[in-house]
N, CA, C, O and CB atoms as a CASP TS submission, in Angstrom:
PFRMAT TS
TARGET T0000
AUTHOR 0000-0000-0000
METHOD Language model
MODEL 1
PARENT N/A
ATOM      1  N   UNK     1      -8.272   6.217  -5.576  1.00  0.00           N
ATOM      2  CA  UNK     1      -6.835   5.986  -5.613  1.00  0.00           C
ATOM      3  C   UNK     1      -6.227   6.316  -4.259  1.00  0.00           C
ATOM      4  O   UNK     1      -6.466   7.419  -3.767  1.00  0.00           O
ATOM      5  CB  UNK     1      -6.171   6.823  -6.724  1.00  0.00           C
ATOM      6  N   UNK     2      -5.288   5.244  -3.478  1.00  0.00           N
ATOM      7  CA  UNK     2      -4.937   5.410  -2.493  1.00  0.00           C
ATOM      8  C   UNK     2      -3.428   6.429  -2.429  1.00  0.00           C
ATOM      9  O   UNK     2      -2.411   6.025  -2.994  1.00  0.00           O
ATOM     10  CB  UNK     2      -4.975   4.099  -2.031  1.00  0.00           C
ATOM     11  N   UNK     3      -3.444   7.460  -1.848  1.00  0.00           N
ATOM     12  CA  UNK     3      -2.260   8.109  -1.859  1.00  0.00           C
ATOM     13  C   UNK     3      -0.675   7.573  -2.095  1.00  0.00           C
ATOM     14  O   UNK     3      -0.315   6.401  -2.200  1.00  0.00           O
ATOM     15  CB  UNK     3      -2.353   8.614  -0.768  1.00  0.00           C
ATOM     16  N   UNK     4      -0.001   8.553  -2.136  1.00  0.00           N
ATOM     17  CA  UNK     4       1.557   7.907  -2.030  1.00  0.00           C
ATOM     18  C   UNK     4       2.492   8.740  -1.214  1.00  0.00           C
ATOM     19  O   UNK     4       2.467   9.942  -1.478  1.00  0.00           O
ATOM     20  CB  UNK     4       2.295   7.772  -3.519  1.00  0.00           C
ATOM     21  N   UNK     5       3.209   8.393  -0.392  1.00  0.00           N
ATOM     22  CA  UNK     5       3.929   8.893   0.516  1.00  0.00           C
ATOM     23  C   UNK     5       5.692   8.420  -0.136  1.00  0.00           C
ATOM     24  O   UNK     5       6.142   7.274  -0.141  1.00  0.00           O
ATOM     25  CB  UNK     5       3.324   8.226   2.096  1.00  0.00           C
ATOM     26  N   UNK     6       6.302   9.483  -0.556  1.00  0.00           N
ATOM     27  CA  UNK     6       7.356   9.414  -1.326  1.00  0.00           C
ATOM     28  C   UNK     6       8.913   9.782  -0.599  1.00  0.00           C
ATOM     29  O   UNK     6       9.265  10.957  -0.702  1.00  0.00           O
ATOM     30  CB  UNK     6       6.976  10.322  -2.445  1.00  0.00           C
ATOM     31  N   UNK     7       9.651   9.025  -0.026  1.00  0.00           N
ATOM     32  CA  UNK     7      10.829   8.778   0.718  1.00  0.00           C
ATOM     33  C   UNK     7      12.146   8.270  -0.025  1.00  0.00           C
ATOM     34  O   UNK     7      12.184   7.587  -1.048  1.00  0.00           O
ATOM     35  CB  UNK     7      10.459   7.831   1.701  1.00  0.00           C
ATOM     36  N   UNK     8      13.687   8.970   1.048  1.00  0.00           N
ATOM     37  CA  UNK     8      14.508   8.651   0.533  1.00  0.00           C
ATOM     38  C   UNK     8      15.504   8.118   1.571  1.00  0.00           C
ATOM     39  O   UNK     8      15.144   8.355   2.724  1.00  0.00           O
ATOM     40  CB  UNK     8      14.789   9.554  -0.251  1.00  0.00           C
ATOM     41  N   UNK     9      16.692   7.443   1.452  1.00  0.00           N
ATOM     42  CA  UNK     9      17.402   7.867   2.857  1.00  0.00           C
ATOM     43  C   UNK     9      18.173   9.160   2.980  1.00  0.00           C
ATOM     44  O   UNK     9      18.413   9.792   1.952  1.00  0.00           O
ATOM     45  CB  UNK     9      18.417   6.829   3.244  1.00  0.00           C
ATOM     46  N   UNK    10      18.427   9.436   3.712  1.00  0.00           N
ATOM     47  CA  UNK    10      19.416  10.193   3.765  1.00  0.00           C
ATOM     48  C   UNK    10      20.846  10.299   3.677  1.00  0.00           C
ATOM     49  O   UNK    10      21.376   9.558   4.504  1.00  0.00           O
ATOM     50  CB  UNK    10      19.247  10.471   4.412  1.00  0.00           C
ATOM     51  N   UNK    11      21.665  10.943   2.984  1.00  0.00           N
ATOM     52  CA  UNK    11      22.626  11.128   2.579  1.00  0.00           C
ATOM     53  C   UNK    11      23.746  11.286   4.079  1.00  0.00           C
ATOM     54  O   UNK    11      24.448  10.343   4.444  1.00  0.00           O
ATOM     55  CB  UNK    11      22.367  12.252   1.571  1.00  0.00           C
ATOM     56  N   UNK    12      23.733  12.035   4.477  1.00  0.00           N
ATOM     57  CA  UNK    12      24.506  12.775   5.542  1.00  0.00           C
ATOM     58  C   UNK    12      24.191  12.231   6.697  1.00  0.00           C
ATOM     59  O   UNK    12      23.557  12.823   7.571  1.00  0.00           O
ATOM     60  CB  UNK    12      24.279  14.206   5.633  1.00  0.00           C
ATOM     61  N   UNK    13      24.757  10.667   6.810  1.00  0.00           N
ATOM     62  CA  UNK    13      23.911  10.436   8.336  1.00  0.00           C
ATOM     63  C   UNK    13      25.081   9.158   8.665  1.00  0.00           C
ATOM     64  O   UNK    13      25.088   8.175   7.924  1.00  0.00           O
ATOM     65  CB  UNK    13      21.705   9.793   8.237  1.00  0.00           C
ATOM     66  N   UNK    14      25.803   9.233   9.526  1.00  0.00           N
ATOM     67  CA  UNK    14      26.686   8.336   9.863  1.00  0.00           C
ATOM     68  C   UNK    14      25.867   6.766  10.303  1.00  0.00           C
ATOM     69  O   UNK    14      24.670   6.478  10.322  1.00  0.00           O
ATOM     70  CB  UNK    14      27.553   9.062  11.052  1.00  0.00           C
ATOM     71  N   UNK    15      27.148   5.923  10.641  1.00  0.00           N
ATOM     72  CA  UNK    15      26.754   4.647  10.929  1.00  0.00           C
ATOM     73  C   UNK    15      26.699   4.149  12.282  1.00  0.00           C
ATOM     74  O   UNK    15      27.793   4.170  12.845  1.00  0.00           O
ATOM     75  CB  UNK    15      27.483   3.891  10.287  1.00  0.00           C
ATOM     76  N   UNK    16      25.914   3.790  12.834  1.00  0.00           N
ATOM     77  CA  UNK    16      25.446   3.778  14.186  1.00  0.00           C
ATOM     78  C   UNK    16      24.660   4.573  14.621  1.00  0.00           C
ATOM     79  O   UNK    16      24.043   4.315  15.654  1.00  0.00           O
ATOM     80  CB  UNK    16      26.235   3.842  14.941  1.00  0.00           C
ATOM     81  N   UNK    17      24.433   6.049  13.768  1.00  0.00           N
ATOM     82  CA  UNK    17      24.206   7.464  14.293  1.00  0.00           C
ATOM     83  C   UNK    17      22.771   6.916  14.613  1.00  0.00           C
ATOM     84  O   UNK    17      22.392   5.988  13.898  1.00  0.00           O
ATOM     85  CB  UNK    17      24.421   8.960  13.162  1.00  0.00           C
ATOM     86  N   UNK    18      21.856   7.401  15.669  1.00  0.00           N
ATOM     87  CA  UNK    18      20.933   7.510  16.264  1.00  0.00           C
ATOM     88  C   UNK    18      19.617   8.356  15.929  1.00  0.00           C
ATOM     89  O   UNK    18      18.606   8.478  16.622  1.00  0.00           O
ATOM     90  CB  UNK    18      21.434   7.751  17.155  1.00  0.00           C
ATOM     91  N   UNK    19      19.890   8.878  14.742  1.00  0.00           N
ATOM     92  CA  UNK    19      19.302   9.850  13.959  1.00  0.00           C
ATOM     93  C   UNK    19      18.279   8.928  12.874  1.00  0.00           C
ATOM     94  O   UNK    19      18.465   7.855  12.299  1.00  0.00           O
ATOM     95  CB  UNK    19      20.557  10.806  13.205  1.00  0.00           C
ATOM     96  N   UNK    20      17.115   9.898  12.897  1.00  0.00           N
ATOM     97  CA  UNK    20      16.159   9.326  12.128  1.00  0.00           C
ATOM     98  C   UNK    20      16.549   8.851  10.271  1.00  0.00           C
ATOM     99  O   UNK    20      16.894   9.879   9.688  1.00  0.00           O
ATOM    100  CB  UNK    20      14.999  10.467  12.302  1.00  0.00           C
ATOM    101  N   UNK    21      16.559   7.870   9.513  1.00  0.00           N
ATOM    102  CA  UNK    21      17.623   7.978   8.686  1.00  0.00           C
ATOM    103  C   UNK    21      16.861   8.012   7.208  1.00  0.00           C
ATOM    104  O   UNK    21      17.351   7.663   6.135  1.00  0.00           O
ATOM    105  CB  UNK    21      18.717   6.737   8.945  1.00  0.00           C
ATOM    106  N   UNK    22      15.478   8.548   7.459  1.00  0.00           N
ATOM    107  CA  UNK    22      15.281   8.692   5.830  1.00  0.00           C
ATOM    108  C   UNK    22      14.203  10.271   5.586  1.00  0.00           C
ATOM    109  O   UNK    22      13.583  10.802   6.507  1.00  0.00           O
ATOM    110  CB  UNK    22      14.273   6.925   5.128  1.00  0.00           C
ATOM    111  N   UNK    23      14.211  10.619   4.571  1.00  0.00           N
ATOM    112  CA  UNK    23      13.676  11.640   4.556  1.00  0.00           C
ATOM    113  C   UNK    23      12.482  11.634   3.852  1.00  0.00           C
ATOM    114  O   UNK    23      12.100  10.692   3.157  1.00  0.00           O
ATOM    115  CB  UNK    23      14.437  12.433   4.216  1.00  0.00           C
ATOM    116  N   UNK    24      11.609  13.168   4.104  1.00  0.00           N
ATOM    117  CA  UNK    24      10.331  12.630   3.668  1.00  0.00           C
ATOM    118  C   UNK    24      10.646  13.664   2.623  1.00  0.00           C
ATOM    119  O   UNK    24      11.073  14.731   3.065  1.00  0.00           O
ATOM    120  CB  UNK    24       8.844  12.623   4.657  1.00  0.00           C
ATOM    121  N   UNK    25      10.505  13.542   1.207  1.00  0.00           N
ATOM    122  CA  UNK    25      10.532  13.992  -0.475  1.00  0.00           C
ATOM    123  C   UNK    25       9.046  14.589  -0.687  1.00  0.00           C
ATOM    124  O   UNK    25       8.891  15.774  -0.391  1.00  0.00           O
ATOM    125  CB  UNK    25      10.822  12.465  -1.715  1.00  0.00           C
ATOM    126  N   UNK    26       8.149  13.995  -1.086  1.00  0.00           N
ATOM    127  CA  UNK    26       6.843  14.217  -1.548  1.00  0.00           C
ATOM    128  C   UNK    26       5.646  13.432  -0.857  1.00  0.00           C
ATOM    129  O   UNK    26       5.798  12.442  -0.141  1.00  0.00           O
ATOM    130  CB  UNK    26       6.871  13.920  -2.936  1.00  0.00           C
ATOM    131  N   UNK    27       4.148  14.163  -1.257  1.00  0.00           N
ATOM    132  CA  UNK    27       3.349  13.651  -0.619  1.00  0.00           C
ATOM    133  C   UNK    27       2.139  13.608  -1.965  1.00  0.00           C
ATOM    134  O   UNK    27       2.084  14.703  -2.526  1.00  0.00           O
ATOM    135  CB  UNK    27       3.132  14.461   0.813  1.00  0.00           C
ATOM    136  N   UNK    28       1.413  12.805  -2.417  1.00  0.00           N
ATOM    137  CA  UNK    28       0.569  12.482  -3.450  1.00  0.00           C
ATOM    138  C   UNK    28      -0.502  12.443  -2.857  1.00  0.00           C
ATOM    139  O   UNK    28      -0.449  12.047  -1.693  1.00  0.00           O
ATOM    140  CB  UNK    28       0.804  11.383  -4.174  1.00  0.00           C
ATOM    141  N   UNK    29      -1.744  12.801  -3.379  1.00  0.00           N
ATOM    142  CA  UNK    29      -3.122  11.771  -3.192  1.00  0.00           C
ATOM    143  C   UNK    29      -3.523  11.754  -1.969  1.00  0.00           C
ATOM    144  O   UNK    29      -4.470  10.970  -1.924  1.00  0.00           O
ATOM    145  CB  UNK    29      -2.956  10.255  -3.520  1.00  0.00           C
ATOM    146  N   UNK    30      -3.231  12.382  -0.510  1.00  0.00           N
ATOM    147  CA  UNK    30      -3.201  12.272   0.794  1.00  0.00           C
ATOM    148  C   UNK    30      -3.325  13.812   1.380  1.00  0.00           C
ATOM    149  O   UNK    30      -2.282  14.429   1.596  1.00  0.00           O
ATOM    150  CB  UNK    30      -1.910  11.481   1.199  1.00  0.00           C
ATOM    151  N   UNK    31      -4.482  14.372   1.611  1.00  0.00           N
ATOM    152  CA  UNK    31      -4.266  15.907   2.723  1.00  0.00           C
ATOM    153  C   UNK    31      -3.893  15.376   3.897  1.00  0.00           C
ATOM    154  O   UNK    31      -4.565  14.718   4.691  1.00  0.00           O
ATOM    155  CB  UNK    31      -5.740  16.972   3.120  1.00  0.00           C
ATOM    156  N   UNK    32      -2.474  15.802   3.961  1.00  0.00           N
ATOM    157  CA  UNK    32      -1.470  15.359   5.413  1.00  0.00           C
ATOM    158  C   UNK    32      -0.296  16.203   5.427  1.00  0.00           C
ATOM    159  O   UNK    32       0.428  16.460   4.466  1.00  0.00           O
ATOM    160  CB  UNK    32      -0.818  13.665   5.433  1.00  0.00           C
ATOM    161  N   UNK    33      -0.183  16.607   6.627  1.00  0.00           N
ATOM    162  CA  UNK    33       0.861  17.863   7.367  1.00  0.00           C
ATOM    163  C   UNK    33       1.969  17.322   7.472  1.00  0.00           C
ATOM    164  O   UNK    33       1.282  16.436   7.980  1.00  0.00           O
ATOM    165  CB  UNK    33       0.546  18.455   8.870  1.00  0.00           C
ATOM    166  N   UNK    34       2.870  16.996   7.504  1.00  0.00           N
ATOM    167  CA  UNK    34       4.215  16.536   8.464  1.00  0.00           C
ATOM    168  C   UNK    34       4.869  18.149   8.690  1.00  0.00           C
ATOM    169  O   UNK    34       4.944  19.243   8.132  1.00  0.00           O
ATOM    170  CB  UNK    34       5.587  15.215   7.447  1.00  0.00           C
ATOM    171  N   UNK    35       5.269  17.426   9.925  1.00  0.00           N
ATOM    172  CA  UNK    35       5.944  18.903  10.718  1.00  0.00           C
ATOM    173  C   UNK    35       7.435  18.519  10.793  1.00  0.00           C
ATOM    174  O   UNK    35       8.312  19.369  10.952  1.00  0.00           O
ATOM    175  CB  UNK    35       5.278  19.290  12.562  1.00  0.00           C
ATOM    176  N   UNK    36       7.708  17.059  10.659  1.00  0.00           N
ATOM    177  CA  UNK    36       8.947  16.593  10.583  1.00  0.00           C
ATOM    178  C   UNK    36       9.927  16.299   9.163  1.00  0.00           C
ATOM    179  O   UNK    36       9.508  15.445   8.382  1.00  0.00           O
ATOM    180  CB  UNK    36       8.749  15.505  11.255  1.00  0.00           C
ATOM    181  N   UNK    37      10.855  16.809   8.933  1.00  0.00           N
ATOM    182  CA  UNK    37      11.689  15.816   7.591  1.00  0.00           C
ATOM    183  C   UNK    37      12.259  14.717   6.965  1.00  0.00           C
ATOM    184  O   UNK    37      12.369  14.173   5.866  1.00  0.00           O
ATOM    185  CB  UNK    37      12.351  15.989   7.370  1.00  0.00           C
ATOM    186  N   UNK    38      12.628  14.606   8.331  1.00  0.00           N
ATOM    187  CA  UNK    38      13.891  13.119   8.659  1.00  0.00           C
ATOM    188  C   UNK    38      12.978  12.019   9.955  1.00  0.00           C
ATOM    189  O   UNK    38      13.326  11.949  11.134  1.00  0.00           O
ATOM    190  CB  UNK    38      16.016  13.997   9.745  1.00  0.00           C
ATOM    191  N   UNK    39      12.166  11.502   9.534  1.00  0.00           N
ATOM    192  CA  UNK    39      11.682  10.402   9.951  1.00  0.00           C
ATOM    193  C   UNK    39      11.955   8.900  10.004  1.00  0.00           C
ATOM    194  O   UNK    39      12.126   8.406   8.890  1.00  0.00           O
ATOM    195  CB  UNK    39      10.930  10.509   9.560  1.00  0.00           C
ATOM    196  N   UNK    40      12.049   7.913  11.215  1.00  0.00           N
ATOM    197  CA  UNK    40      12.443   7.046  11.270  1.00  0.00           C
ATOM    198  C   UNK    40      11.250   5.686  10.056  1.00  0.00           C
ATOM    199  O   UNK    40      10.027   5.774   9.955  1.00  0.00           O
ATOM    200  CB  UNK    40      12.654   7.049  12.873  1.00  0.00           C
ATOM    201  N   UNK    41      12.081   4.678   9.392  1.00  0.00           N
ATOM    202  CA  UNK    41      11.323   4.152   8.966  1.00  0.00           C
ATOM    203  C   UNK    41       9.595   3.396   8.890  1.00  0.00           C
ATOM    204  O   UNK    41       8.732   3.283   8.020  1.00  0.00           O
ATOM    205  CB  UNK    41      11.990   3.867   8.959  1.00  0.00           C
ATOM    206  N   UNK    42       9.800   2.857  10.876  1.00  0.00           N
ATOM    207  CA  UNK    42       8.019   2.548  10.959  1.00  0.00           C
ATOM    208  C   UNK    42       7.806   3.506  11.266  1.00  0.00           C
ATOM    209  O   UNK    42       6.609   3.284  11.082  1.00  0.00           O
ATOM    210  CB  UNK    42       7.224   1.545  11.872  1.00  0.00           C
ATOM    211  N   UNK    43       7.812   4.981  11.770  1.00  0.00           N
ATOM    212  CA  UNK    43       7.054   6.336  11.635  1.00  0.00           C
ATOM    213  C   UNK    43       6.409   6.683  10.164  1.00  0.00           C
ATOM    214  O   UNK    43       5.313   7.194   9.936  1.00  0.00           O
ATOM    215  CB  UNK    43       8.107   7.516  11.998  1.00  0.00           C
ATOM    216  N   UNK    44       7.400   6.259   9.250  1.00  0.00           N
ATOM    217  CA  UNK    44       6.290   6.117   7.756  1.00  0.00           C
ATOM    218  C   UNK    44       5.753   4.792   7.735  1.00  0.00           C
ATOM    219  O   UNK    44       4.856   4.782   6.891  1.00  0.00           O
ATOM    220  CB  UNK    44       7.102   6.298   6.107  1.00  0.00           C
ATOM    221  N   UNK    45       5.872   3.756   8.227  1.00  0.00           N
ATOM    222  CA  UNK    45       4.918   2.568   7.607  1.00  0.00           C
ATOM    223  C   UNK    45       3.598   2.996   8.346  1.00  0.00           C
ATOM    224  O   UNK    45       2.469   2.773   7.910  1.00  0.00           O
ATOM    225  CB  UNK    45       5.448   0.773   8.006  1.00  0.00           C
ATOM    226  N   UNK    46       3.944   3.761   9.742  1.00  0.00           N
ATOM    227  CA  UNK    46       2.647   3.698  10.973  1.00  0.00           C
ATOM    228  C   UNK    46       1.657   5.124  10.140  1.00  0.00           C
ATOM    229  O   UNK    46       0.427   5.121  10.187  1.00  0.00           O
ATOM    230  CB  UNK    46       3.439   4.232  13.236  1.00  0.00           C
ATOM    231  N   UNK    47       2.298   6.029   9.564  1.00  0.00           N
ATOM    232  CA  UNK    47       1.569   7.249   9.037  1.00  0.00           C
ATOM    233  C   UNK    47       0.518   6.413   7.632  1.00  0.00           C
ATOM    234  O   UNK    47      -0.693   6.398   7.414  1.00  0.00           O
ATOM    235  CB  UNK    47       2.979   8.667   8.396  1.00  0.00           C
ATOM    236  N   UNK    48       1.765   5.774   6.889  1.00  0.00           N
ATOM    237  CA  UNK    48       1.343   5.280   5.515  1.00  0.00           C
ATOM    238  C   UNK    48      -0.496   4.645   6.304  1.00  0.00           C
ATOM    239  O   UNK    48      -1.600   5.108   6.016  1.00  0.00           O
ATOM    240  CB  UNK    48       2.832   3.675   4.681  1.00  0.00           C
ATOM    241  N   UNK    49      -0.315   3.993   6.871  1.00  0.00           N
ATOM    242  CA  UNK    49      -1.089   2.510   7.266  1.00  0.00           C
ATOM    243  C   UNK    49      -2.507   3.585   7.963  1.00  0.00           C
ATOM    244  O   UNK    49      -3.659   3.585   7.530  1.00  0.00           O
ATOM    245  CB  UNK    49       0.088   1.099   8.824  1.00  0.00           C
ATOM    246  N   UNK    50      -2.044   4.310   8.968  1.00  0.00           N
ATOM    247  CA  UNK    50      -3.284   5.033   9.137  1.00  0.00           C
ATOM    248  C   UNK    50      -4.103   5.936   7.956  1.00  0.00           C
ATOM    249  O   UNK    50      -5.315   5.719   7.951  1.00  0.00           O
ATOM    250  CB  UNK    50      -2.960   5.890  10.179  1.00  0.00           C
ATOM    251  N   UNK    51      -3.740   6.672   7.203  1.00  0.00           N
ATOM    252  CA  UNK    51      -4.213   6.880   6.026  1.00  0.00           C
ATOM    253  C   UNK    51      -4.503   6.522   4.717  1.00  0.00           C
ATOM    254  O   UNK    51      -5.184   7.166   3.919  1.00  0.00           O
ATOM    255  CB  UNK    51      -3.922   7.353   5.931  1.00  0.00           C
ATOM    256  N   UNK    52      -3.870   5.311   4.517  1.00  0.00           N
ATOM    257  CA  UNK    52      -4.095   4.425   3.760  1.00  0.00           C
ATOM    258  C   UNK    52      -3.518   4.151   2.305  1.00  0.00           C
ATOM    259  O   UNK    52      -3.912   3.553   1.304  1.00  0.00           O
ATOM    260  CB  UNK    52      -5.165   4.514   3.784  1.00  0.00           C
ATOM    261  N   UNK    53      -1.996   5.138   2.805  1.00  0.00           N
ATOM    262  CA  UNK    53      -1.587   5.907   1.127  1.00  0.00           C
ATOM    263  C   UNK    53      -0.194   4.358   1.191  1.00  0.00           C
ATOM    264  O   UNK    53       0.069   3.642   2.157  1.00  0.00           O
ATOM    265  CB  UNK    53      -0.621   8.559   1.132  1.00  0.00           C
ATOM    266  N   UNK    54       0.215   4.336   0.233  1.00  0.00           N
ATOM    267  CA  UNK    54       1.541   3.513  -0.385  1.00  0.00           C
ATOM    268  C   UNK    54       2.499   4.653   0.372  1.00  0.00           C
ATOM    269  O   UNK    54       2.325   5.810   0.754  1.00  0.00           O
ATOM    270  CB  UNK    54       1.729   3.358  -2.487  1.00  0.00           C
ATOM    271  N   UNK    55       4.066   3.302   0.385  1.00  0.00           N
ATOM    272  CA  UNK    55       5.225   4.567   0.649  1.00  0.00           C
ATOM    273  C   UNK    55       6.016   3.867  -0.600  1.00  0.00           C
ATOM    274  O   UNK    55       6.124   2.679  -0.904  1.00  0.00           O
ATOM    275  CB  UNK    55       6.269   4.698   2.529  1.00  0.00           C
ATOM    276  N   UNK    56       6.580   5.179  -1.272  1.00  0.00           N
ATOM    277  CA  UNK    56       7.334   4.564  -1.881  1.00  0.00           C
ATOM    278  C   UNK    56       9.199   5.275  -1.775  1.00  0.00           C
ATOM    279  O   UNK    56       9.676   6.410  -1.763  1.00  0.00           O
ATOM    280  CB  UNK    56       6.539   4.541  -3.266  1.00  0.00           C
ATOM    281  N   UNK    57       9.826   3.728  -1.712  1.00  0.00           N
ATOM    282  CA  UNK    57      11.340   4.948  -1.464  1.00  0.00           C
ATOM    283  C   UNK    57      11.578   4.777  -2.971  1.00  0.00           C
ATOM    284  O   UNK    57      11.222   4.021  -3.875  1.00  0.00           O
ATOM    285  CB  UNK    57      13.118   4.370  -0.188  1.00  0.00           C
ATOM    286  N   UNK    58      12.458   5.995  -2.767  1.00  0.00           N
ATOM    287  CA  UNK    58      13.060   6.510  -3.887  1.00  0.00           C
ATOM    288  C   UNK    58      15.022   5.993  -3.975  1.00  0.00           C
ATOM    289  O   UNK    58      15.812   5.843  -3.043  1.00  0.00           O
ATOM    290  CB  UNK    58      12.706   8.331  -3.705  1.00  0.00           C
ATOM    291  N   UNK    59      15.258   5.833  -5.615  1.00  0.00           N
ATOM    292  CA  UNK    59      16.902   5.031  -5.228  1.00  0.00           C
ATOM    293  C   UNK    59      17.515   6.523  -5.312  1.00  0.00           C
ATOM    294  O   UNK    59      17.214   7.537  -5.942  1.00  0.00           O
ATOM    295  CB  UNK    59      17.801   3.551  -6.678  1.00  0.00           C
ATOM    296  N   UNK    60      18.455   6.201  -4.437  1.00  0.00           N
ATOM    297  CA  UNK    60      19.733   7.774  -4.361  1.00  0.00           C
ATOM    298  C   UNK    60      20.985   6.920  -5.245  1.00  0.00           C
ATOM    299  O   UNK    60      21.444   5.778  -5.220  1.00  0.00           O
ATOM    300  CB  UNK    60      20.556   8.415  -2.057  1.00  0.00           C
ATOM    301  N   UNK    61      21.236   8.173  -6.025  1.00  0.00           N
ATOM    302  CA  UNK    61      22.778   7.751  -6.679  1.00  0.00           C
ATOM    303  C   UNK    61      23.484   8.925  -5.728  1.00  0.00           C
ATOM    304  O   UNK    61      23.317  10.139  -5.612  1.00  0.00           O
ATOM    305  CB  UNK    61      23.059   8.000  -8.793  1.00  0.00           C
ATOM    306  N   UNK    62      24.713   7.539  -4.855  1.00  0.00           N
ATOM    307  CA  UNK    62      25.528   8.727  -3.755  1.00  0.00           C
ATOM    308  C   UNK    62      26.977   8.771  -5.071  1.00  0.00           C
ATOM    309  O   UNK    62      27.570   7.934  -5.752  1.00  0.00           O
ATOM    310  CB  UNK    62      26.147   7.824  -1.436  1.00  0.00           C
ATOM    311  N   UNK    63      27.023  10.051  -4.900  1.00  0.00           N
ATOM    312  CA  UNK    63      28.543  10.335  -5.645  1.00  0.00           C
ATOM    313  C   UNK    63      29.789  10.096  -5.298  1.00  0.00           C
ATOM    314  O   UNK    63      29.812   9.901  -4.083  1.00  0.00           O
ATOM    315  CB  UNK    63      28.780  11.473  -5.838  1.00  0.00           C
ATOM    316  N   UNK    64      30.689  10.026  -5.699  1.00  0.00           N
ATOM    317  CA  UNK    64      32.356   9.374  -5.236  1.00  0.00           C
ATOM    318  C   UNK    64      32.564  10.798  -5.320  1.00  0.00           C
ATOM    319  O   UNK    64      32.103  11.575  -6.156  1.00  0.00           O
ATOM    320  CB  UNK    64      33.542   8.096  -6.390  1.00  0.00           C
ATOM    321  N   UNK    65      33.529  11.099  -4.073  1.00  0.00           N
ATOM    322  CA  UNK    65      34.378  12.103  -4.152  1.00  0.00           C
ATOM    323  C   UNK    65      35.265  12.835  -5.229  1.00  0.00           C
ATOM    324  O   UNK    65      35.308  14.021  -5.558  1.00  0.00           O
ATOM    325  CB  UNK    65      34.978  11.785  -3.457  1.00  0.00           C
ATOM    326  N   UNK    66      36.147  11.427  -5.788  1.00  0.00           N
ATOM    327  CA  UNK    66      36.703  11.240  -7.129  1.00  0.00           C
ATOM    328  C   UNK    66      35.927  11.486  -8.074  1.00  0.00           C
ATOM    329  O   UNK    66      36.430  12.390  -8.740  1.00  0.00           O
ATOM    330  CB  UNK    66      37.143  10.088  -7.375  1.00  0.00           C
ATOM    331  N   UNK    67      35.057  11.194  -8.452  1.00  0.00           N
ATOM    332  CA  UNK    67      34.338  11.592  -9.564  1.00  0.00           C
ATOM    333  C   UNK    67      34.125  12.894 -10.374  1.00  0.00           C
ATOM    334  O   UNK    67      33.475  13.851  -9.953  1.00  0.00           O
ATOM    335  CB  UNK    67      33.388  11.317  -9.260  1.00  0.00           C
ATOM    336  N   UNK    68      34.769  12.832 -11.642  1.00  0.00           N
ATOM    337  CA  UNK    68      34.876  14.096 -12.415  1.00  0.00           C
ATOM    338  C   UNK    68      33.719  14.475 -13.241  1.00  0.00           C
ATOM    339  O   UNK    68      33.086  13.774 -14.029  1.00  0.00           O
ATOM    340  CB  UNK    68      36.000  14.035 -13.284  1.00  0.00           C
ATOM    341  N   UNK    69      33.485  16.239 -12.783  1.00  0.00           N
ATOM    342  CA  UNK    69      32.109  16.641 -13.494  1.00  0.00           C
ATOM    343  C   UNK    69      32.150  17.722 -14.182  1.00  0.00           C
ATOM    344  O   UNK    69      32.383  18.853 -13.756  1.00  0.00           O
ATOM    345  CB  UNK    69      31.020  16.854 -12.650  1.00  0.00           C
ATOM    346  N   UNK    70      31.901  17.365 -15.373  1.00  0.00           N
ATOM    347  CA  UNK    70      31.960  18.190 -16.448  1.00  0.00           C
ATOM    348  C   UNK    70      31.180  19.555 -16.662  1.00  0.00           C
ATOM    349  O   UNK    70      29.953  19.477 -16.714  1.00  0.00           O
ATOM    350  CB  UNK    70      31.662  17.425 -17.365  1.00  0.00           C
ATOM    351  N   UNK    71      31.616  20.457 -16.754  1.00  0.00           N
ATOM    352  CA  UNK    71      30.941  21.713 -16.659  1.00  0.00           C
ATOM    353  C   UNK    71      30.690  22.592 -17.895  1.00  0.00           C
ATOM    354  O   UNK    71      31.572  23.415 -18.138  1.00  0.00           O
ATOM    355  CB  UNK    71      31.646  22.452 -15.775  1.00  0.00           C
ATOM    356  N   UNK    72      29.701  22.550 -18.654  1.00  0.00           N
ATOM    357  CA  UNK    72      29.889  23.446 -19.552  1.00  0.00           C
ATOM    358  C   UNK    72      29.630  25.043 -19.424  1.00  0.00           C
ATOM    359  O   UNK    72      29.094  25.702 -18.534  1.00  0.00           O
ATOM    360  CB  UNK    72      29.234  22.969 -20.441  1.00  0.00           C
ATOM    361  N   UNK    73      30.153  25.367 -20.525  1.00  0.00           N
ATOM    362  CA  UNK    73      30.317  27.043 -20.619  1.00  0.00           C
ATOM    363  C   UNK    73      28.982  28.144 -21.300  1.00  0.00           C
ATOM    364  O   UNK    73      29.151  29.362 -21.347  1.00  0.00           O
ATOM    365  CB  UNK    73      31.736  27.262 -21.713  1.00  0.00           C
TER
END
């Protein structure tokens, strides 16, 4: 079974910003280090591809400011 390399974008990252824009979540099936968090997209296709694992992104639900959250007691 070929590993899985498990990604998201990032939340907190403006538009234009120059910043690497997705993050690395989990690692499956693959003995591999990352020393980094926030990696640019072909930095995971080029990692995925040398080791031979899948990437898979993950969907983000971003929240509305407005949005009311219920708290129980």
């Amino acid at each position: 079974m070929a590993g899985k390399i498990f990604y998201r974008e990032r939340l907190k990252i403006g538009v234009k910003e120059k910043k690497p824009r997705f993050k690395l979540v989990a690692v499956a099936g693959v003995d591999i280090t990352f020393y980094g968090d926030h990696l640019r997209k072909r930095e995971l296709e080029e990692i995925a591809e040398a080791v031979g694992a899948e990437l898979v992104l993950l969907k983000v639900q971003k929240k509305d400011k407005d949005e009311e959250v219920e708290v129980k007691d």
